[in-house]
Structure formats: C-alpha cells, structure tokens
GUTORMI-91268 format. One record per residue: residue number from 0; residue in three letters; x, y, z of N, C-alpha, C in turn. Coordinates in Angstrom, 3 decimals. Layout:
<atoms>
   pos   code        nc1        nc2        nc3       cac1       cac2       cac3        cc1        cc2        cc3
   NUM    ALA          X          Y          Z          X          Y          Z          X          Y          Z
...
</atoms>
This chain:
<atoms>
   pos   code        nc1        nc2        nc3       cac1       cac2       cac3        cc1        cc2        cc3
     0    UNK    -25.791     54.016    -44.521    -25.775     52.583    -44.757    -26.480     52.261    -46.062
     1    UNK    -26.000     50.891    -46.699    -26.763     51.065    -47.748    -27.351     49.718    -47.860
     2    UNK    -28.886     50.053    -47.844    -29.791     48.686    -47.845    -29.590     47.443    -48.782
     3    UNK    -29.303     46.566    -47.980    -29.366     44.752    -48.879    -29.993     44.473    -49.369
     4    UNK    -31.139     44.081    -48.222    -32.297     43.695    -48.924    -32.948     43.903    -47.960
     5    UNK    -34.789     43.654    -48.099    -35.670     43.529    -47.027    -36.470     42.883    -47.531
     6    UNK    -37.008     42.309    -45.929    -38.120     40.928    -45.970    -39.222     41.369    -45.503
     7    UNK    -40.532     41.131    -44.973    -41.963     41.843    -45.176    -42.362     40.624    -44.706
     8    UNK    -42.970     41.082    -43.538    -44.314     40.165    -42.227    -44.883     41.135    -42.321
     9    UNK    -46.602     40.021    -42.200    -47.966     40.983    -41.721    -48.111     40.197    -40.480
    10    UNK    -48.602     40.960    -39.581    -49.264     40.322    -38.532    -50.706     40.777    -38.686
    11    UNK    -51.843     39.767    -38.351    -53.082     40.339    -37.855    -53.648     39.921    -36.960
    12    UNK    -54.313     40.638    -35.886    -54.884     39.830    -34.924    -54.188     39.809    -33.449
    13    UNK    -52.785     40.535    -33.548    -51.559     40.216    -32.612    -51.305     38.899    -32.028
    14    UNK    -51.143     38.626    -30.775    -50.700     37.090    -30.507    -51.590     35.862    -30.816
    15    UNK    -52.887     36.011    -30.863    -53.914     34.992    -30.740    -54.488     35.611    -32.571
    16    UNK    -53.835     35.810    -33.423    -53.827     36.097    -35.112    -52.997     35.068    -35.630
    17    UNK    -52.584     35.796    -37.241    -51.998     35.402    -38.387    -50.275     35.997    -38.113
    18    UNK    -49.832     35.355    -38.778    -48.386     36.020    -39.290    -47.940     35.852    -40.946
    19    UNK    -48.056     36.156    -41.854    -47.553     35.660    -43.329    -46.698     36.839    -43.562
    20    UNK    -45.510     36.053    -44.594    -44.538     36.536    -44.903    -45.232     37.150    -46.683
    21    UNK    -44.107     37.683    -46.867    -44.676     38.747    -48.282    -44.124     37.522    -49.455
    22    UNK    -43.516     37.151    -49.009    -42.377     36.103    -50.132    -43.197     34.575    -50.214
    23    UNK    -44.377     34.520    -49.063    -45.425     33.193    -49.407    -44.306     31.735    -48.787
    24    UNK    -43.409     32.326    -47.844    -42.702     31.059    -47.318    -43.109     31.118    -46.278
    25    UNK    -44.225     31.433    -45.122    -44.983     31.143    -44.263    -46.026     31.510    -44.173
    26    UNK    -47.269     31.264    -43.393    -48.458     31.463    -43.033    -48.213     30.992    -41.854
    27    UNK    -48.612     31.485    -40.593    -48.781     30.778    -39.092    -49.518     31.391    -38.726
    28    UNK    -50.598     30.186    -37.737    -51.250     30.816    -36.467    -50.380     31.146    -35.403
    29    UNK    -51.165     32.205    -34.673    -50.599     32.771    -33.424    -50.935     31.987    -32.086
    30    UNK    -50.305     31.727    -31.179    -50.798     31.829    -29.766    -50.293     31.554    -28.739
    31    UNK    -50.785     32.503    -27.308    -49.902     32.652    -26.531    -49.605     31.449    -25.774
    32    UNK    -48.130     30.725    -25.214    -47.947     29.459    -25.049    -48.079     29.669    -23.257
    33    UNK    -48.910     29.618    -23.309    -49.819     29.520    -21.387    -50.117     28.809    -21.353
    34    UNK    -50.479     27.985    -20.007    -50.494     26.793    -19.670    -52.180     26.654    -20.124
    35    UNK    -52.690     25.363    -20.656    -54.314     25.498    -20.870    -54.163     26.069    -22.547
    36    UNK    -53.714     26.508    -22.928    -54.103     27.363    -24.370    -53.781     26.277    -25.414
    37    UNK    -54.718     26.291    -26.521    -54.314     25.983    -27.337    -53.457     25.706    -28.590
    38    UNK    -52.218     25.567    -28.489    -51.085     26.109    -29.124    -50.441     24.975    -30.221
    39    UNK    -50.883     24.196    -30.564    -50.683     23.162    -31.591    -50.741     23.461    -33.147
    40    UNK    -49.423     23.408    -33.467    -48.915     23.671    -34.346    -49.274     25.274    -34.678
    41    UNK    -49.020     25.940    -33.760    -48.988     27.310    -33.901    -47.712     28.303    -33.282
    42    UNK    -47.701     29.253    -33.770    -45.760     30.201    -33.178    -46.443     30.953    -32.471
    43    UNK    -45.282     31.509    -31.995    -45.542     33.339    -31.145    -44.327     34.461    -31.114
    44    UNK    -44.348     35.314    -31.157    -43.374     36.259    -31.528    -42.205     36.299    -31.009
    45    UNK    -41.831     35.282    -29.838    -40.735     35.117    -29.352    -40.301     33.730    -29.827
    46    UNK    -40.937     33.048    -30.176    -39.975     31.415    -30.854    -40.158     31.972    -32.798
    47    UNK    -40.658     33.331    -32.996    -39.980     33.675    -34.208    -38.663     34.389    -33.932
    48    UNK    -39.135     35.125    -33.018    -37.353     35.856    -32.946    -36.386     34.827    -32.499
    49    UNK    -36.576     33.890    -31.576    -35.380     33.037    -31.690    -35.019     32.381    -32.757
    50    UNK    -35.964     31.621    -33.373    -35.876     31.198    -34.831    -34.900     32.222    -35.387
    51    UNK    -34.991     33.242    -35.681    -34.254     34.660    -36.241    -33.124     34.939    -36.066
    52    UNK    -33.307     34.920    -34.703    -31.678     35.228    -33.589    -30.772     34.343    -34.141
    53    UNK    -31.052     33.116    -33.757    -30.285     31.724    -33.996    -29.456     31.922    -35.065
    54    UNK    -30.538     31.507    -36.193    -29.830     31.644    -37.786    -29.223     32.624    -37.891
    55    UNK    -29.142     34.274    -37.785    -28.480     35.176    -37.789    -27.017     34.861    -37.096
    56    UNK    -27.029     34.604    -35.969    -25.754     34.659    -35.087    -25.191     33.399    -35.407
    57    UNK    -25.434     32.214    -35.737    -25.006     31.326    -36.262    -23.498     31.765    -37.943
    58    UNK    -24.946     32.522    -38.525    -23.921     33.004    -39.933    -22.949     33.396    -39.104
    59    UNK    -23.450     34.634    -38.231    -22.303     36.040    -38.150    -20.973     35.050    -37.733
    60    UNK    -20.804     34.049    -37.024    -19.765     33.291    -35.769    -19.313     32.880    -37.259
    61    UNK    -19.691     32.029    -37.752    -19.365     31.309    -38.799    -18.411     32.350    -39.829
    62    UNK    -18.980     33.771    -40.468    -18.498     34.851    -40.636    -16.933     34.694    -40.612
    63    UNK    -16.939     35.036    -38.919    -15.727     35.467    -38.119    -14.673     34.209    -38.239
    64    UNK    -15.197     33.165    -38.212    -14.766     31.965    -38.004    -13.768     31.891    -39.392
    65    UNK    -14.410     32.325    -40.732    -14.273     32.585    -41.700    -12.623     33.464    -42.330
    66    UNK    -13.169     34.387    -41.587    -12.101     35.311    -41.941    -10.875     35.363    -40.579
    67    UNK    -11.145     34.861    -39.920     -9.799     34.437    -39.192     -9.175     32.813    -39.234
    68    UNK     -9.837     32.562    -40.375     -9.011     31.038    -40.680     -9.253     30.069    -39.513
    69    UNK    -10.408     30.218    -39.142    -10.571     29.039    -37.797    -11.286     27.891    -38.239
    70    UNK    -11.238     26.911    -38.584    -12.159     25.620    -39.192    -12.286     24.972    -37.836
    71    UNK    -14.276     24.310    -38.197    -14.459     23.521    -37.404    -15.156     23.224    -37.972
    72    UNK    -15.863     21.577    -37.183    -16.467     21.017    -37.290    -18.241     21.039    -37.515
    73    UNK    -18.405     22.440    -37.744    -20.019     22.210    -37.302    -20.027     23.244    -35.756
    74    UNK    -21.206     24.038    -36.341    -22.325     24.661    -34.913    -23.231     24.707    -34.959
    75    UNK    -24.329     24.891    -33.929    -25.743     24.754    -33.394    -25.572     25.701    -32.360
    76    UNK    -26.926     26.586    -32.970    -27.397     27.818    -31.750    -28.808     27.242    -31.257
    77    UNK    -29.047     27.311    -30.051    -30.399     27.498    -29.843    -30.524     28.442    -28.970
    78    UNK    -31.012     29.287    -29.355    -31.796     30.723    -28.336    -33.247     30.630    -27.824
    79    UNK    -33.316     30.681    -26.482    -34.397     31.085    -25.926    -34.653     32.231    -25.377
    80    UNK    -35.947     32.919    -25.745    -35.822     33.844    -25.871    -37.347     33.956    -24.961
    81    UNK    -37.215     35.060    -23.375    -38.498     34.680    -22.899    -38.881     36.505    -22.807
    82    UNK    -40.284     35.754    -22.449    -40.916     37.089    -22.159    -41.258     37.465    -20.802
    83    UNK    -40.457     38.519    -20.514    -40.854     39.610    -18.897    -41.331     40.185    -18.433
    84    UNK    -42.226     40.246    -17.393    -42.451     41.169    -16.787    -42.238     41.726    -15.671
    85    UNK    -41.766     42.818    -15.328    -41.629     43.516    -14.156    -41.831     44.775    -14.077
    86    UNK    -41.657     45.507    -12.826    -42.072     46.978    -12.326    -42.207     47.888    -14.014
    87    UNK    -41.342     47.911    -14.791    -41.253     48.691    -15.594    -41.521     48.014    -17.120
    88    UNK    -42.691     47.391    -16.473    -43.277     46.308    -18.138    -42.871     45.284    -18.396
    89    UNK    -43.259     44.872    -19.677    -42.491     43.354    -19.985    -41.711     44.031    -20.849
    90    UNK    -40.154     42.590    -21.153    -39.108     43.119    -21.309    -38.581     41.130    -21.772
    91    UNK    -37.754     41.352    -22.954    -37.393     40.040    -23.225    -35.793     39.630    -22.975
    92    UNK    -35.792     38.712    -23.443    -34.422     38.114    -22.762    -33.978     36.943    -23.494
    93    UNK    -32.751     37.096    -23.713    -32.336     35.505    -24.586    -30.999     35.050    -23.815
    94    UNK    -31.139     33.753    -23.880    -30.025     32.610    -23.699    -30.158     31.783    -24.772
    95    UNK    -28.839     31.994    -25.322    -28.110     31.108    -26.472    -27.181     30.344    -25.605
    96    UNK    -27.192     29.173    -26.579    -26.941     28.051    -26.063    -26.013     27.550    -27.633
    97    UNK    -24.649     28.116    -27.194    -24.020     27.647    -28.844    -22.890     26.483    -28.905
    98    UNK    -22.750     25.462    -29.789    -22.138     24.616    -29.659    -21.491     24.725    -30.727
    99    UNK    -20.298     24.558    -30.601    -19.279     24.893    -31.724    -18.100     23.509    -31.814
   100    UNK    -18.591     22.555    -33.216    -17.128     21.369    -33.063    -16.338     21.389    -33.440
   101    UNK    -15.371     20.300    -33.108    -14.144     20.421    -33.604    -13.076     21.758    -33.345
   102    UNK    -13.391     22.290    -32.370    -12.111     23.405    -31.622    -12.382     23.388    -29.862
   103    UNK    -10.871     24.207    -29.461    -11.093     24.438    -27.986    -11.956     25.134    -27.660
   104    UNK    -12.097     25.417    -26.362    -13.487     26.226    -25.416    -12.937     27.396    -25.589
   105    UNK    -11.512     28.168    -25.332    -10.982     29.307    -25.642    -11.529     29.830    -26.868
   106    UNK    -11.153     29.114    -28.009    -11.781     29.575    -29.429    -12.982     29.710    -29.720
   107    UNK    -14.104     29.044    -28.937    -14.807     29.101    -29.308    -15.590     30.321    -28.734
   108    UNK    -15.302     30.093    -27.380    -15.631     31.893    -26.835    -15.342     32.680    -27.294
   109    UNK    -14.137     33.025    -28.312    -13.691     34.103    -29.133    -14.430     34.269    -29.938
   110    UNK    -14.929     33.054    -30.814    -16.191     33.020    -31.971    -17.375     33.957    -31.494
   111    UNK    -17.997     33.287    -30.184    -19.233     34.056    -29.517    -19.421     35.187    -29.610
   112    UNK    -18.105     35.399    -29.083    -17.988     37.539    -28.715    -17.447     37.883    -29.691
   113    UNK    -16.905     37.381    -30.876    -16.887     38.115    -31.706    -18.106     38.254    -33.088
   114    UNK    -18.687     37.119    -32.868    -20.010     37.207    -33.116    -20.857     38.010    -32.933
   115    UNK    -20.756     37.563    -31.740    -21.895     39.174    -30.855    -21.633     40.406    -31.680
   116    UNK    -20.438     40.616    -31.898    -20.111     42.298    -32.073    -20.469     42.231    -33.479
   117    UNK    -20.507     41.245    -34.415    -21.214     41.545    -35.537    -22.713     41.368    -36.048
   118    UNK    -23.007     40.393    -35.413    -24.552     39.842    -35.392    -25.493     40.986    -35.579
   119    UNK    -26.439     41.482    -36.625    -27.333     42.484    -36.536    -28.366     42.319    -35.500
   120    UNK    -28.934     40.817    -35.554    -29.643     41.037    -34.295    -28.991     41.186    -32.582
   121    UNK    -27.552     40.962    -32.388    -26.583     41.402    -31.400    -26.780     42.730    -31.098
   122    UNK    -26.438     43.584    -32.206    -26.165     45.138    -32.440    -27.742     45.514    -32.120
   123    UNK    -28.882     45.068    -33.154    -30.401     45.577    -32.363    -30.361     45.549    -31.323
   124    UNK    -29.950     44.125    -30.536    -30.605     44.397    -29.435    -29.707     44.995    -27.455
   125    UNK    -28.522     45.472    -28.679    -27.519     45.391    -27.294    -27.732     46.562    -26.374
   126    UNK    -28.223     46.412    -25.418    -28.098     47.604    -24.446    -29.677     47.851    -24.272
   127    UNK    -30.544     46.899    -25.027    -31.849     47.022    -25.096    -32.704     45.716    -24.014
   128    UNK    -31.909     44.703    -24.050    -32.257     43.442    -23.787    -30.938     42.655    -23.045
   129    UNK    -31.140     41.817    -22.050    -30.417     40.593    -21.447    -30.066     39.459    -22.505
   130    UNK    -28.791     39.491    -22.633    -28.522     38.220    -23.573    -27.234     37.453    -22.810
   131    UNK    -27.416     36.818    -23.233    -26.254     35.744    -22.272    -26.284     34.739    -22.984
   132    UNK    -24.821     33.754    -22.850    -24.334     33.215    -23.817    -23.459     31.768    -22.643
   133    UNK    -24.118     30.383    -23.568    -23.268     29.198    -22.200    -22.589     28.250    -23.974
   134    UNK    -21.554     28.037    -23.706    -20.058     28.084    -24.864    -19.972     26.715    -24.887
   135    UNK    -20.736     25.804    -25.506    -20.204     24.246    -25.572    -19.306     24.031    -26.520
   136    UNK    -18.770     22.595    -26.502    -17.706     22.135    -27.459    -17.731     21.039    -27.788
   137    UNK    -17.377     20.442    -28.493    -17.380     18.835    -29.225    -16.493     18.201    -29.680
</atoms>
C-alpha cells in the first residue's frame, strides 16, 4: 500500500489527561463521561472516534454515491460509539445513524453497504467490533 498521508495525536494522562494534535488544530481535556464527573467542555476517546467514524463514512457513501451517478440531496452520520464491558473485557460498539436526502430507502441502503465496504474505519474495524447501521431518508 502506499501511504497518503498521516495525522499525529499525543495523549497524556489517558482518559482523565490531554489529547493535542501535531498539526495545533486541537488541544482537549480528557474525561470519563460517568455520572457525577466532571466533563464540561471536555472529550473522551470514544466521542473522538465517533467524531472520526462519522466524517470518514460520510466521505466514503458520498464516494460511492459519486461514482455510481447517484445524486442527492445531502447526508448526516451520527455514530455512537459505546464502551463495553463483559466476561472477556471491554469491547466497543457503534450505531450509525445515517440520513441520506433526496433518494429512496432502497438506494440509500445500497450507499450504506457499500460504504461500509470502503470506509477505512469500516475495514479497521470489521470483524473486530459491533457496528450496525438504522437507514433514514428525506
């Protein structure tokens, strides 16, 4: 494969730390969003990866959308993305929530899954993680 580009996070401190990017387009506090904690105006490593997810799979649909001549109106991803635990550790999980306008529900499920199959964060995380997908329209 041959590398694009790459982007550069520090973390320090892990969840209750820093996060800054190398490129100086963020600085954030950390912390874990439990009930009682202090979490105002601060992230955590799972509403960055959705942040991530989103925009990624958003392009990729759009992509596809692209090269099979499908026009629409406008989409919106929102991924939630939680954190698990059970018998064999914690373990994360996303539900996207994608809205796609101006086409049918057929097409637009085609967008999804064919999304999926290109999406890098799709491909990271397939067979690694629960992802699931609910197909709105407008």
């Amino acid at each position: 494969m041959k590398k694009l580009f790459t982007s550069t996070a520090t973390a320090v401190g892990g969840r209750e730390g820093r996060v800054t990017s190398e490129s100086g387009s963020f600085d954030l506090g950390l912390a874990m969003p439990m009930p009682g904690a202090d979490t105002a105006g601060k992230s955590n490593p799972e509403e960055l990866f959705a942040a991530g997810y989103a925009a990624c799979f958003d392009s990729a649909m759009n992509i596809v959308a692209m090269q099979k001549g499908i026009k629409h109106d406008g989409s919106e991803i929102k991924a939630d993305v939680s954190l698990n635990k059970g018998d064999a550790g914690y373990a994360l999980s996303v539900e996207m929530d994608v809205l796609i306008k101006g086409i049918d529900e057929e097409t637009a499920r085609q967008l999804v899954e064919e999304g999926h199959q290109v999406c890098p964060y799709s491909n990271a995380t397939r067979g690694n993680i629960d992802v699931s997908f609910n197909v709105r329209t407008a």
